[in-house]
N, C-alpha and C positions, 0 to 999 in steps of 0.2 A: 665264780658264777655271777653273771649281772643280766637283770632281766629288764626289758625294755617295754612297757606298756606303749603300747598306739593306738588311740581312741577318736574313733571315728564320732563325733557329738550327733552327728546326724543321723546315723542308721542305731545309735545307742550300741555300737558292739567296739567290742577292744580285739585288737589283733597284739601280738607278741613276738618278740624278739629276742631271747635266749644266749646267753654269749657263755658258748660255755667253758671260757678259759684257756684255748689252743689257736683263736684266731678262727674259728668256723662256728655256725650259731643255730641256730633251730628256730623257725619263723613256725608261729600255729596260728591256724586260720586269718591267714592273710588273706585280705581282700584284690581283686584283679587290680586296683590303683594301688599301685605298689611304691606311689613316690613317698611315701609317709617314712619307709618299710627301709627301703634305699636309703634316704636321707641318715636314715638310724644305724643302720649300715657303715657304710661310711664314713661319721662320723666316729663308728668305734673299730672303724679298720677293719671289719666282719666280712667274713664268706659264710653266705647262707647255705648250707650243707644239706638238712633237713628242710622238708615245710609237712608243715602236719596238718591235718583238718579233723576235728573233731567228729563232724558229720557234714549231710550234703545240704549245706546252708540255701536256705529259701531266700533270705533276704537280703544277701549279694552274692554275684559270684565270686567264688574263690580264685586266688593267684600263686597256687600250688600247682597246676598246669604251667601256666610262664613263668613259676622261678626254677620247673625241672629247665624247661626249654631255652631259659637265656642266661640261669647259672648253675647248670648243670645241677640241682636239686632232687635229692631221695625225695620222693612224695610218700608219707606216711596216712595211712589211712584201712578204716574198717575194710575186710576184708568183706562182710556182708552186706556192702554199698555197693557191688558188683560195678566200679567205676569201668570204665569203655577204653581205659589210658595207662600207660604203663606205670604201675605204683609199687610201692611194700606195702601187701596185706596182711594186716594185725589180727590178731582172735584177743578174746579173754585172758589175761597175762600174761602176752608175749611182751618182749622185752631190747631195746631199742640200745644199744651202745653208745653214749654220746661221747666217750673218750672219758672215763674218768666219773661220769654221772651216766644212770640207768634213765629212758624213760618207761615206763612198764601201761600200757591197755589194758583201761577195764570196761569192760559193757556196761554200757549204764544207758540203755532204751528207754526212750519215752516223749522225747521229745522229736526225736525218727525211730523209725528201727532200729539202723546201724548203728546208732552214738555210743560213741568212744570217749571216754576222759582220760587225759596222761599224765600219770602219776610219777613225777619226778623226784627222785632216788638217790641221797652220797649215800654211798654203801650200801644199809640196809635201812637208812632212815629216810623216812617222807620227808620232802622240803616241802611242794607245793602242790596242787594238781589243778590241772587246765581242764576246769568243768563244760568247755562251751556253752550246751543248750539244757544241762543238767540243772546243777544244783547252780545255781547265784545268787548273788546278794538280796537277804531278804525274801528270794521265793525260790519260784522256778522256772524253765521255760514253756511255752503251752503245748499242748496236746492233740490240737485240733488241724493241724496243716495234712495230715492224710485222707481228710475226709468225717463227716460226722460222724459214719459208722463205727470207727475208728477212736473214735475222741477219748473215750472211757478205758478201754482196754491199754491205751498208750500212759494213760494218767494212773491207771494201775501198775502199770512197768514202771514211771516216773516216780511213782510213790518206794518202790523199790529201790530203785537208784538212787536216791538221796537216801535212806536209810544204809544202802554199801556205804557210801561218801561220807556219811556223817560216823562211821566206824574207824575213824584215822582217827590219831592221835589229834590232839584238840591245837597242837602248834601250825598245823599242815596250813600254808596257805593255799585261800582258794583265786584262784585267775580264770574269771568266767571269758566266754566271748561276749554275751549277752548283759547289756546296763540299762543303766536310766535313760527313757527317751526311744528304748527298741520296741515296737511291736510284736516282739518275741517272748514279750510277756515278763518286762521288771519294774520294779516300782520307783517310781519316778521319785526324783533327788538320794537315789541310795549310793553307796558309793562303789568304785567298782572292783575294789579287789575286799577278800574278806579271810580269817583263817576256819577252820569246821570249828573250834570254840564257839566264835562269836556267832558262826549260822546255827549252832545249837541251842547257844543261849538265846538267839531272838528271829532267827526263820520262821514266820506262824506256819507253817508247811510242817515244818521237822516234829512243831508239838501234837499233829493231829494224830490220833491214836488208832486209826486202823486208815486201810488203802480206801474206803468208800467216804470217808471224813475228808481225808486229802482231796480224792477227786474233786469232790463238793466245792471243798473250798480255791480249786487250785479254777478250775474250773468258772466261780462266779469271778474271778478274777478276770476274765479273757473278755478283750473288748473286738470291734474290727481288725483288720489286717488288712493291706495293702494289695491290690488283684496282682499284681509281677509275683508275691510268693507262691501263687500256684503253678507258677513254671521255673521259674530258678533253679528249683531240685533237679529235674531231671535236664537241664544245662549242666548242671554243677557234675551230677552221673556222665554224660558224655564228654565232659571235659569243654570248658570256653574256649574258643577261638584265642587263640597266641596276637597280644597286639605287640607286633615288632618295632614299630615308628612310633614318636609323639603323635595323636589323633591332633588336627587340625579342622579347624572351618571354614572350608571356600567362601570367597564375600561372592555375593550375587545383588544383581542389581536393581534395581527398582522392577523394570520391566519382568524381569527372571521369576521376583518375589511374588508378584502379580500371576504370573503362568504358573507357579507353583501351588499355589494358592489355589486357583481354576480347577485345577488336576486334582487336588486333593489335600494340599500340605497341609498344618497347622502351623498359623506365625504361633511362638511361645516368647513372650516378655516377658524378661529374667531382671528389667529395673528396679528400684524402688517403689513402694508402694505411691510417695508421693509425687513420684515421675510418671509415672500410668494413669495415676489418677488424672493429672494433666492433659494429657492426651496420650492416645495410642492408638496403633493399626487400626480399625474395624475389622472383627472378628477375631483379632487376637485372644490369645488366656496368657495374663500375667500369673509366671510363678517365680516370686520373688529369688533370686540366687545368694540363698545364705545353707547355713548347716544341713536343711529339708529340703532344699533344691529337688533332691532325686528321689526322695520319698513322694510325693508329689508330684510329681513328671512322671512315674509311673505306675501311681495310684489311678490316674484320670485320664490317661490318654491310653488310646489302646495300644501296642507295640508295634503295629503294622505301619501307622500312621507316619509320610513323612512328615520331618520338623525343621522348620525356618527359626532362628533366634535372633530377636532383637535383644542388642547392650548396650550398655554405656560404655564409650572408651576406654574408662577405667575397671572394666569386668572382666579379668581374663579368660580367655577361650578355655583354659586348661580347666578351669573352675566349672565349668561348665561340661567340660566333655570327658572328663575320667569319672565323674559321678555318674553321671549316665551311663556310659561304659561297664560302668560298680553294681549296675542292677540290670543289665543288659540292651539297655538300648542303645540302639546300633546305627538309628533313622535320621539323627539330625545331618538333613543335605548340604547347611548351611546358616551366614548370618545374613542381616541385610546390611550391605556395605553403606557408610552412612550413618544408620542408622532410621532414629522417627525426623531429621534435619532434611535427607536426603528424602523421604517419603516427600512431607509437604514442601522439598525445593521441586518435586515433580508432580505437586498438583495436586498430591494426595489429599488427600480429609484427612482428620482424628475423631478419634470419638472419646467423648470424656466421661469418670467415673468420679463424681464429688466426693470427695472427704469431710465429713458431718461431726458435729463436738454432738456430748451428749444432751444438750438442750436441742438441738434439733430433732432428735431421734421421735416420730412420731409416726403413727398408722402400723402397716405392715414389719415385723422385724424376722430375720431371717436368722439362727442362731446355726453353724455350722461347726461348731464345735464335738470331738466326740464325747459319746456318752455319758462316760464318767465327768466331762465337765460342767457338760449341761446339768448335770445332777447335781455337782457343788453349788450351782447359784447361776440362774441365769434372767431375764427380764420378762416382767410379767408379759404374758402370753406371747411370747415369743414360738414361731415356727421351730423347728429342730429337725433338721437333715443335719447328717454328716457330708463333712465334702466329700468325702471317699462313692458315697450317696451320689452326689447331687446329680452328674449328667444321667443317670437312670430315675429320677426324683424330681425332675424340676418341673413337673408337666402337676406336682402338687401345690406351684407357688400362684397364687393367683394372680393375675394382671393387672397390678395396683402396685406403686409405689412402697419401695422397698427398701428397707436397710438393711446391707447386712453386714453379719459381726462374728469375730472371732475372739482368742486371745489381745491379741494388738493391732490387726489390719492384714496381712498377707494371708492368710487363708480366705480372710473375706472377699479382700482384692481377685484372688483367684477365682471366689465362687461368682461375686460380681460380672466378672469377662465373662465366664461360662455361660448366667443369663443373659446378659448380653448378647453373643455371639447364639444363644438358642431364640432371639427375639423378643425377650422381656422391654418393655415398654420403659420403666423408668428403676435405676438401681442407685444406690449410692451405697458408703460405708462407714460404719462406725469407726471414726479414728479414736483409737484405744478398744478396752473390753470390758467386760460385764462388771469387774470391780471398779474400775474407774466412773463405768456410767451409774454405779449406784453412789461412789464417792459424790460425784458432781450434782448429781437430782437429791440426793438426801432420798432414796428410795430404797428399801431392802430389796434384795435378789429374791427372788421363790426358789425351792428346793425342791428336789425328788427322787 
């Protein structure tokens, strides 16, 4: 047996790849970008036989759909997800033949409904178990994606299912989907695989002594969430669209980028921050194209919305369009061929967004960071929207010159276009963030 971790840094989850000894392999919770998955593949000479899904993931869709479709793949999955697609449905320990290794379903609700964890089996001994949205490193995953009403009651099932899970032998490892960096609720810098010893000995979840102590705590833990997880789920229920081709992006031209624009598109600048800040479109949103590309592209833009991309040469299309693809958007019509070179050889304008050290930073500050950061230390009287916030928020920013600031610049950059592009008068942004600019003034952060 050799197991294949694939970790996605941007959406904070790990997908898996299972090799279970015969040359066929067992993919769990693979995400629709399957080139990570393939590449692993390949490499170990594997035919993906199985793909499993723990539950109906909100914050990508799954590629348990196109690996039944394009390698002939059992799809394994809760039977009480009532998927719309032809699957193997699991109950409470049923049990999965991998040739030689068992994997065995156990219900473990709370994070959805349906959630399943798969307990993998030589003989009659636990090797590992594939927790998804259960039990992970250091916590758990949250409770709240069905609805407020829902929150508690799910967080009481949750409190359940990590007490099953934490009843395995103390050797079992654990192989979550959900890590540092998810909005699914893990705690940032943990690591992402763990055995049920170590989550016993230091999960503060596992020590809480009754289900309403868990709640509480699991609970004050849950920050924002991304608006695309309220639809994901039921994509992921009807099954995603089969992308059979590599997605490409038509170039369109300066005039083209203009009429599209008129109609409705959104240009999105996927540059660096200190290339935007240079000049860019009028009306563009730079969202920088690294690991959050796609958490961010569709936190803030609604889904319906066509989208125009500006890059650098050096930006690969593919970088750009399986992530989006990864959480469902489906909009972007194209790039602009060119580039911002081709814009102003046609006469266009720029619009620019200065970049400011922290001795400049004066008057208005805008802190976009979430919650829990702004609570570690942020700049005296600094404003606090989240970006997640801001296009429903920015009608609280006054009309006065502004800076705003993130961790390092890309979310501010992003939040800068946004006022911008809403008609804000004057923007710039803190190049760096809140500990730098208390390094450089000799000024403590305030807390909260």
């Amino acid at each position: 047996m050799h197991l294949v971790p694939l970790i996605d840094e941007g959406l904070g989850n790990s997908a898996y790849l299972l090799d279970v000894g015969d040359g066929r392999a067992l993919a769990v919770d693979a995400p629709r970008d399957l080139r990570a998955l393939r590449a692993a593949a390949d490499r170990c000479g594997l035919s993906i036989t199985w793909a499993a899904d723990t539950h109906l993931h909100a914050d990508f869709l799954s590629g348990a759909v196109q690996l039944a479709a394009t390698d002939g793949a059992q799809i394994l999955a809760s039977t009480a997800g009532a998927r719309a697609f032809e699957h193997r449905g699991l109950a409470d320990g049923d049990d999965v033949d991998l040739g030689g290794l068992t994997l065995r379903a156990l219900a473990t609700p709370g994070h959805t409904d349906e959630h399943l964890s798969f307990l993998l089996l030589d003989g009659n001994t636990p090797v590992g178990v594939f927790t998804g949205g259960s039990l992970i490193v250091g916590s758990a995953a949250r409770t709240d994606l069905l609805g407020d009403e829902r929150t508690r009651e799910l967080a009481h099932a949750q409190y359940a299912s990590l007490h099953r899970l934490a009843a395995l032998p103390d050797a079992t490892a654990v192989w979550p989907t959900h890590g540092g960096g998810s909005f699914c609720s893990a705690v940032p810098g943990a690591a992402r695989t763990s055995t049920i010893g170590a989550e016993k000995a230091g999960n503060p979840l596992l020590t809480a002594p009754d289900a309403d102590t868990f709640a509480a705590r699991l609970l004050a833990s849950l920050g924002s969430y991304p608006a695309y997880f309220r639809r994901l789920g039921e994509i992921n229920r009807q099954g995603p669209p089969v992308v059979r081709t590599a997605p490409v992006l038509p170039s369109l031209s300066v005039e083209q980028v203009r009429r599209a624009a008129a109609a409705g598109a959104l240009i999105v600048d996927v540059r660096p921050v200190a290339d935007v800040a240079a000049g860019h479109i009028p009306g563009a949103v730079a969202i920088a194209l690294r690991d959050q590309f796609a958490t961010w592209l569709g936190w803030i833009i609604e889904p319906s919305i066509p989208i125009v991309i500006v890059r650098n040469p050096d930006q690969d299309p593919a970088d750009i369009l399986w992530p989006a693809l990864n959480i469902g958007v489906d909009t972007l019509i194209g790039e602009l061929a060119g580039g911002v070179g081709a814009w102003t050889a046609a006469g266009g304008t720029l619009a620019r967004t200065p970049l400011v050290s922290p001795d400049q930073v004066g008057g208005a500050v805008l802190d976009i960071r979430q919650d829990s950061e702004y609570a570690a230390g942020h700049l005296p009287h600094a404003l606090h929207i989240e970006l997640g916030g801001l296009p429903a928020g920015a009608d609280r920013i006054a009309p006065e010159p502004t800076v705003v600031m993130c961790g390092h610049g890309e979310r501010a950059m992003t939040a800068a276009t946004l006022l911008q592009r809403a008609g804000h008068p004057a923007v710039s942004v803190l190049d760096g963030g809140a500990h730098g600019w208390a390094q450089a003034t000799g000024t403590p952060l305030e807390q909260q």
